[in-house]
Structure formats: structure tokens, C-alpha cells
N, C-alpha and C positions, 0 to 999 in steps of 0.2 A: 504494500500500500504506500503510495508517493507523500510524500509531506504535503500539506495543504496549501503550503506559498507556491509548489509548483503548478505549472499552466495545467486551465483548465477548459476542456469544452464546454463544459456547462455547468450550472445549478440547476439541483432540484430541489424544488419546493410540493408541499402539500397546503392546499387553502386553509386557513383557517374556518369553520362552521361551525364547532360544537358549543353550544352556548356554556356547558358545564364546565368547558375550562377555562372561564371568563366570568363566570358567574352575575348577570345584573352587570356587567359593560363588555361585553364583546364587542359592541359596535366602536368603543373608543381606541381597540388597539387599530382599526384600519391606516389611519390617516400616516402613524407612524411605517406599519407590516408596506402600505404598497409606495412610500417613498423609501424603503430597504428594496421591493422591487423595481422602480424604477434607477434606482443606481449601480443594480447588479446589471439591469437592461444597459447599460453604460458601456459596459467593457467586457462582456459577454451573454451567450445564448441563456434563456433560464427554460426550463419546462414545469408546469403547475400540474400538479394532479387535483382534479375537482369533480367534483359528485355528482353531475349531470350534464346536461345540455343547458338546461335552463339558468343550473348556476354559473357556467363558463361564459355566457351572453352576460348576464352581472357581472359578472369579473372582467372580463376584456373594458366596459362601458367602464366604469371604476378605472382601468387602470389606464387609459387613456386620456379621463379625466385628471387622473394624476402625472402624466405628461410621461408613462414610461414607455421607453421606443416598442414599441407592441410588435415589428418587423424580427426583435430577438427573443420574443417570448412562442411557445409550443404549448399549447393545452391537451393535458390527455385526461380520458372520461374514465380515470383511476379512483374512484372512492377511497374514503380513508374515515377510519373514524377520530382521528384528530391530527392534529397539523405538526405534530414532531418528527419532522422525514428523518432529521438528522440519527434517528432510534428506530425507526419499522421503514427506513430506505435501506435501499444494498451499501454494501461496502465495495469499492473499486479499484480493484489490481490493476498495475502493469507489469508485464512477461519484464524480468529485466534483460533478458537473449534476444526477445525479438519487440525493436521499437513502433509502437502500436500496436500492439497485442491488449486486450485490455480482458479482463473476465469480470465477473460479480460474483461476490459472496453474500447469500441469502440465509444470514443467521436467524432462528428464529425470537420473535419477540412474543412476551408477554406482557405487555404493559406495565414495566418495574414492579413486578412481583405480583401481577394481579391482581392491579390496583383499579383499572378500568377498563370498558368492553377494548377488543382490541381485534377481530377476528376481521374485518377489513382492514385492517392497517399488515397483518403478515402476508397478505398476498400483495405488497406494491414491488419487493424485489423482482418478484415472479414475472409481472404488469413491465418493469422495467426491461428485463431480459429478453422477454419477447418482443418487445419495440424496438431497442438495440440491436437483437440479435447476439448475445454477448452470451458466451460459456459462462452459464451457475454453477457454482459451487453449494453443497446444505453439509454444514457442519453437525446439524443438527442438536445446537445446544444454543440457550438463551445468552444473547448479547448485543448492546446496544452503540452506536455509534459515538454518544457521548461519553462512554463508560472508556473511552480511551484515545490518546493524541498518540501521533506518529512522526517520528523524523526522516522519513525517508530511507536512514540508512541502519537498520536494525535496532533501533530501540523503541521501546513502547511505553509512555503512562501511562497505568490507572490506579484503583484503590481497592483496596480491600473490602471496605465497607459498602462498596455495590459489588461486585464480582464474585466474592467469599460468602455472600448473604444469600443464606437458605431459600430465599424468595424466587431465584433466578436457576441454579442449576444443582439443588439437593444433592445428588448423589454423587457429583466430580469434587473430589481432592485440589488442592490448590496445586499440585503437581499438574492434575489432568488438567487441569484450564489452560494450564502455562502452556502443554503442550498447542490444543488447539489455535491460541493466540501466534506461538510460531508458526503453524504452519498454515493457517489463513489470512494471519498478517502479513507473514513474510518478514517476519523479527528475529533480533537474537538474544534481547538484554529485556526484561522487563524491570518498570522499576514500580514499585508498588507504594502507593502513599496511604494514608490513615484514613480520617474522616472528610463528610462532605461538610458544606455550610449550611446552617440554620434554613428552616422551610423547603430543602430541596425532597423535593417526593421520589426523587428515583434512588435515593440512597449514599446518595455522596459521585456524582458523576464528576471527572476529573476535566473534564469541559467549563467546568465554574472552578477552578480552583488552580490548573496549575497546566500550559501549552508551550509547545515546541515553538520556538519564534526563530529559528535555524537548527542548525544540524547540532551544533554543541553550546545553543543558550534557550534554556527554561525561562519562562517569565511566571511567577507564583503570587497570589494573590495573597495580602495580609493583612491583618485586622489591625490598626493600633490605637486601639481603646481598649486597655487591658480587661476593663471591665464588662469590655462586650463576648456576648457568649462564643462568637466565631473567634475569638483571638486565641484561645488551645491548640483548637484542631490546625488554623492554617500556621500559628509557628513550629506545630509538630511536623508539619509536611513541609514547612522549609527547611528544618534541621533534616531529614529523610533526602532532601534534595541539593543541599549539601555538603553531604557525607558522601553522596553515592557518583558511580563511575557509569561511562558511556558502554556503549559495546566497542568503540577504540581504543579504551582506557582512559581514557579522560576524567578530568572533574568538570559537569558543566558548568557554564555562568549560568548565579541563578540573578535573575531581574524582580524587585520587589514591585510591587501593583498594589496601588492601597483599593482598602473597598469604599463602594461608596456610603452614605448614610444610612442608617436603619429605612426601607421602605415596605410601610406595614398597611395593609388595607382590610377592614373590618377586624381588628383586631389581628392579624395572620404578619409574621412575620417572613417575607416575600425572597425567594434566593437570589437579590441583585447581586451584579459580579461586573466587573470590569472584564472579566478572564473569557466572558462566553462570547469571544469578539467573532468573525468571519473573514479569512480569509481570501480573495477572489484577484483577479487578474487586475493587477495595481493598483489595489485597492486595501482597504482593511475596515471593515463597517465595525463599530464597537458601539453598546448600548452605552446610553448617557442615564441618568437621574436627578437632572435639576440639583446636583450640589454642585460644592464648592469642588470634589474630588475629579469632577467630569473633568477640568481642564488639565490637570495632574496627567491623570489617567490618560488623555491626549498626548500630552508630550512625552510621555514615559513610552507609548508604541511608536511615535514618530521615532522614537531614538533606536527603536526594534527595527525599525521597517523605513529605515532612511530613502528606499527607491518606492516608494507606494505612500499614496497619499490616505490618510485615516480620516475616518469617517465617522462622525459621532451622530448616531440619529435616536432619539427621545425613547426608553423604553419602560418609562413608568408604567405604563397600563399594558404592553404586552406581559411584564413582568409577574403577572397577576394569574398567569397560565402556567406561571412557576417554570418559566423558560424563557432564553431571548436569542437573537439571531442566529446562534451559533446552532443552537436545535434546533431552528425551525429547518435548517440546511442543510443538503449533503451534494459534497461537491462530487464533478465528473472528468477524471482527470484526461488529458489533452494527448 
């Protein structure tokens, strides 16, 4: 599986619809979700999977009105029961022997431990392979796209606390996972961190917490309000990511990422993160939340990503679906 900064043919997206995971404002994440599509529409193809006919005419009409070039957008009539492609989308190899080679890995999903309906959301791999045309692969054990970042060159993050948790594959050993992740990621080194941050429903996805920003520098998300409840878990996973070696030997650079402010809605403590940013073709879209940390958090990735310019687009009320750009995503590599 290629690093995320390298090129890519496309994104994929799943529309947002289910009102449950918005609860009482669904309609407010739009304005933010289709100017993330129309700046993906910037500098690459994107493709939406959406739930009918009649909802694809809403959506096109909306996203035009939003001014995204509609010329690099592809609509497929994939159903999905909710819009987290970046976890019930395939995962995308490249042959490293033969340049353009490309297959899918169709792990399957349970909705972070069966948590919600999810039996249209495991057939979008499938939806995708046949539109491609692309070799699947079924591992045939639960695993999700956010549950781990990739460098390209053999190394893998994720965390114990989604992967190791009873919820997702009962009867594998931390041995047998390791295995599986070598051989459908195409890794050699995993590195394993601790806990997730406060409010995440999938169990600690390493997509809010801690991403490859090149081949040998980490950027890791920290809490510094000793008092708040995320400041354990993420200085546990920065000591874990400073202790630990590459698959070349190395020590990475680790890059510190403050979080942003508490963002709580009906009482619910909401897993905002700087970390769940998107990488796309010179580009870098990262979720903002109206503090004072959003401009930090800008410069801190500009210094990651000095050839791509960063993108801060408002993700207060997508946040509230307990996910942001990075989940709603899963890229298509080039």
C-alpha cells in the first residue's frame, strides 16, 4: 500500500444521508463536506457513491451550486449505509514489479465492533472492483482503513486499542493480525501505539492520533492541558513513538500537533483532531474548529508539506458524526 502523499487517480467518497450520524443537524455538515468536494475536484478525479438516482440529481445540483468542477466528479449508484468510505472502502495496492499494477483489498467490516447497521456498507469494495476491474483480494478478517497509516516503505501504524479489541476479530492473537497486516499491506515493521482520544466510537483509530507525513517523520497529536482527559493517552503514544525504530533502522522524527479545544455538543465530548487531515494531489485538506489552535495546526503541516499547499476547511459540525475528512476518504492510488 503506497503512502498517501503519493499520486493519486482519485478519491473516493460515500455521500453522506444517515440522519443518525448527525443526529438533529445533518443538514449543517453540507456546506462544509461539498466545499472538501469541490477542492478535491481541484486537482483530481473524485467518485461519490450515492443511494439512488434521485439522490445523485440532488447531489450533482448541490455540488454545482457549490462551484465544484462537476467535469472530475463520477457518480456510482453504490448504496452505503453511512459515509465513512475511509473504513467499509477497499484498500489499494501497487504491484511494486510491475508499474501500474494496482489490486484491492476487500477486508471485511463490521461497523467498529457492531456498533451500527453496516451490511450495505461491506459490499462497496466489491461495487468498486467490479467498476475498476481490479484483482480483490478477502482477507477475510475485520479491519478498517483508519485503524492504520502507511509509509510506503514497510512500516505500519496503528493501536492496540482498536485492532487487539474483542469487538473486531475475537479469535486472532496479536501475532495472527501482525501476520495478515504484512501480507495485505505489504509491510514489514509495525508499530503499535496505546489508546484513542476521548469520544472516538471506533476504539482509538490511529487516523486521529498519530500519520506518516514522509517516509521517516511521524506527526503525533498532543494534548497540553495536563488536566484534560486526552493528555495520558497521547503522551503515552508519543513516548511509544519515540523510543521506537523504522523498518530501516531508524528513529523517526516525531512532529508535535496540538489538539484543538474541547468541542462538545449536547453534552458528548466530540473526537476533534488536527491529525484526521487528507492527503490528495498538492494538496493537504485538514479540519479546523474555530480556535485559536486552527492557525498553529496550519503552520505546523505547512512545515510537513512545504511543496503542497494546506487547506483548512471548518469541521465543527461534521465532527458531530464523530469523524472528519480523513474518514470520510479513501484514496486511489495513480
Amino acid at each position: 500500500m503506497p503512502a498517501e502523499w503519493e499520486r493519486h487517480e482519485a478519491t473516493w467518497l460515500s455521500y453522506p444521508h444517515n440522519e443518525d450520524s448527525w443526529p438533529g443537524k445533518i443538514e449543517t455538515i453540507f456546506p462544509s463536506y461539498h466545499l472538501f468536494i469541490k477542492t478535491l475536484t481541484e486537482v483530481e478525479t473524485v467518485h461519490i457513491n450515492v443511494q439512488d438516482e434521485a439522490a445523485e440529481t440532488k447531489i450533482k445540483q448541490a455540488l454545482k451550486d457549490a462551484g465544484a468542477f462537476m467535469v472530475n466528479i463520477e457518480f456510482h449508484r453504490f448504496p452505503t449505509n453511512d459515509a465513512w468510505c475511509r473504513d467499509h472502502g477497499p484498500a489499494f495496492l501497487l504491484n511494486k514489479k510491475t508499474p501500474g499494477l494496482r489490486a484491492i483489498v476487500n477486508w471485511n467490516h463490521n461497523a467498529w465492533g457492531g456498533k451500527y447497521p453496516y451490511e450495505l456498507d461491506t459490499q462497496i469494495p466489491a461495487h468498486i472492483a467490479k467498476y475498476t476491474g481490479l484483482t480483490m483480494f478477502e482477507p477475510h478478517i475485520v479491519m478498517e482503513g483508519g485503524s492504520i497509516d502507511v509509509n510506503g516503505k514497510g512500516d505500519l501504524l496503528t493501536t492496540s486499542s482498536c485492532l487487539l479489541n474483542p469487538n473486531r476479530n475475537p479469535t486472532l492473537k496479536k501475532e495472527q493480525i501482525e501476520e495478515h497486516l504484512r501480507a495485505y499491506y505489504g509491510v514489514d515493521n509495525i508499530i503499535w501505539l496505546g489508546d484513542g482520544i476521548v469520544g472516538d466510537d471506533t476504539d482509538g483509530h490511529v487516523d486521529d492520533l498519530s500519520r506518516f507525513v514522509d517516509t521517516d517523520v511521524i506527526i503525533t497529536a498532543v494534548e497540553e492541558n495536563k488536566n484534560d482527559e486526552n493528555y495520558a493517552p497521547l503522551q503515552d503514544n508519543l513516548k511509544i513513538l519515540n523510543s521506537c525504530r523504522l523498518a530501516n533502522g531508524k528513529q523517526p522524527t516525531v512532529v508535535e500537533l496540538p489538539m484543538p479545544d474541547p468541542v462538545i455538543w449536547e453534552d458528548q465530548r466530540l473526537p476533534a483532531s488536527y491529525a484526521n487531515f487528507y492527503i490528495c494531489n498538492g494538496l493537504v485538506i485538514f479540519p479546523t474548529y474555530k480556535c485559536n489552535n486552527d492557525t498553529r495546526a496550519a503552520y505546523i503541516l505547512e512545515e510537513c508539506f512545504p511543496t503542497r499547499e494546506i487547506v483548512g476547511i471548518d469541521s465543527t459540525d461534521i465532527i458531530w458524526g464523530l469523524g472528519s475528512f480523513h474518514c470520510l476518504s479513501q484514496q486511489m492510488p495513480a
